[in-house]
C-alpha positions as CSV (number, residue, x, y, z in Angstrom):
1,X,96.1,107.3,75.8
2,X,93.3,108.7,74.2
3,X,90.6,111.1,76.4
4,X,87.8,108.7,75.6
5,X,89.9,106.0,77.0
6,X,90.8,107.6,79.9
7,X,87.2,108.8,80.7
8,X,86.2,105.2,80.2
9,X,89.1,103.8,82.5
10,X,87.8,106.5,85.2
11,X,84.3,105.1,85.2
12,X,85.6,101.5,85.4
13,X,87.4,102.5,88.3
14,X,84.5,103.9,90.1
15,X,82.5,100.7,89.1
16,X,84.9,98.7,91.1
17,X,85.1,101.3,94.3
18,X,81.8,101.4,94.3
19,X,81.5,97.1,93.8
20,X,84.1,96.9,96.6
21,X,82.6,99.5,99.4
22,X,79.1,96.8,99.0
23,X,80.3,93.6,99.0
24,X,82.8,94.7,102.1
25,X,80.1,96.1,104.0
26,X,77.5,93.5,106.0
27,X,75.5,96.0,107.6
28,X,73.8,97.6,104.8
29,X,70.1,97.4,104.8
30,X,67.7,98.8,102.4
31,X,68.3,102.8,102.3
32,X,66.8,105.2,99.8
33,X,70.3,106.4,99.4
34,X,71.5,102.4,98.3
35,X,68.2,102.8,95.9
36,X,69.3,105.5,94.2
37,X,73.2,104.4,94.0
38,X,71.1,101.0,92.5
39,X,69.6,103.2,90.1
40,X,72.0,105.4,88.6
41,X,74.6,102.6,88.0
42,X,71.6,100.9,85.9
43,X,70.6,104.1,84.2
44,X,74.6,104.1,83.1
45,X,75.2,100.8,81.8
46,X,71.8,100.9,80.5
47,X,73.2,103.8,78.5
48,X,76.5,101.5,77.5
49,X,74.1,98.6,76.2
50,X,72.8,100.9,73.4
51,X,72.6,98.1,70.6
52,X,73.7,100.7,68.0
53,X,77.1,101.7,70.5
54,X,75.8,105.7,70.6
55,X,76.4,106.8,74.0
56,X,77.4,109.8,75.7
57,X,80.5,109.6,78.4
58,X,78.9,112.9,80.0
59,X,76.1,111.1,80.8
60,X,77.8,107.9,82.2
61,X,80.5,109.5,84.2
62,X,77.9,111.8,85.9
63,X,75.6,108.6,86.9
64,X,79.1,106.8,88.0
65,X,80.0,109.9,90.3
66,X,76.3,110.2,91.3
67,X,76.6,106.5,92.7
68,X,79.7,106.6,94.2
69,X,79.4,109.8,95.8
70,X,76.0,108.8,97.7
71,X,77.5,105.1,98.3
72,X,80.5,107.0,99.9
73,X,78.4,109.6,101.7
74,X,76.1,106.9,103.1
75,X,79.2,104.6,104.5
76,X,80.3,107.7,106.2
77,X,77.1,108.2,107.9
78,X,77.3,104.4,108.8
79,X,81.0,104.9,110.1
80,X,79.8,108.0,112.0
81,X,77.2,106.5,114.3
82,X,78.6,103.1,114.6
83,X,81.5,105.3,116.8
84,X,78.9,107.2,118.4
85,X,77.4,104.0,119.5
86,X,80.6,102.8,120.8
87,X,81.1,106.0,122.5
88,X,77.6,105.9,124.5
């Protein structure tokens, strides 16, 4: 497989972690961190849509981690203090 399809597959990949971890979750409510995860996936498939196909991978695959590590992050803090609660 070539590295452009592989760098491809690995954003794809992301796109459907990232799809999953939302529509799983019920108790997400509007965060600035869910804002910005909004934002960079636009910002990347924005950057797929260009009409004359230019696009730069870099760019994608850093907006792609950029969303899935906040989205991640932010689950982790919902995990967190959901067992806190529980605790108390």
């Amino acid at each position: 497989m070539q590295r452009k399809e592989m760098r491809l597959r690995r954003i794809q990949h992301l796109a459907h972690k990232i799809m999953d971890e939302i529509n799983l979750r019920e108790e997400h409510s509007q965060s600035e961190e869910l804002l910005m995860v909004i934002d960079n996936l636009s910002r990347a498939l924005g950057e797929l849509a260009d009409p004359c196909g230019y696009y730069s991978l870099d760019y994608i695959e850093d907006k792609m981690e950029k969303s899935h590590s906040l989205l991640i992050n932010k689950l982790k803090k919902l995990d967190f203090s959901s067992e806190k609660k529980i605790i108390q």
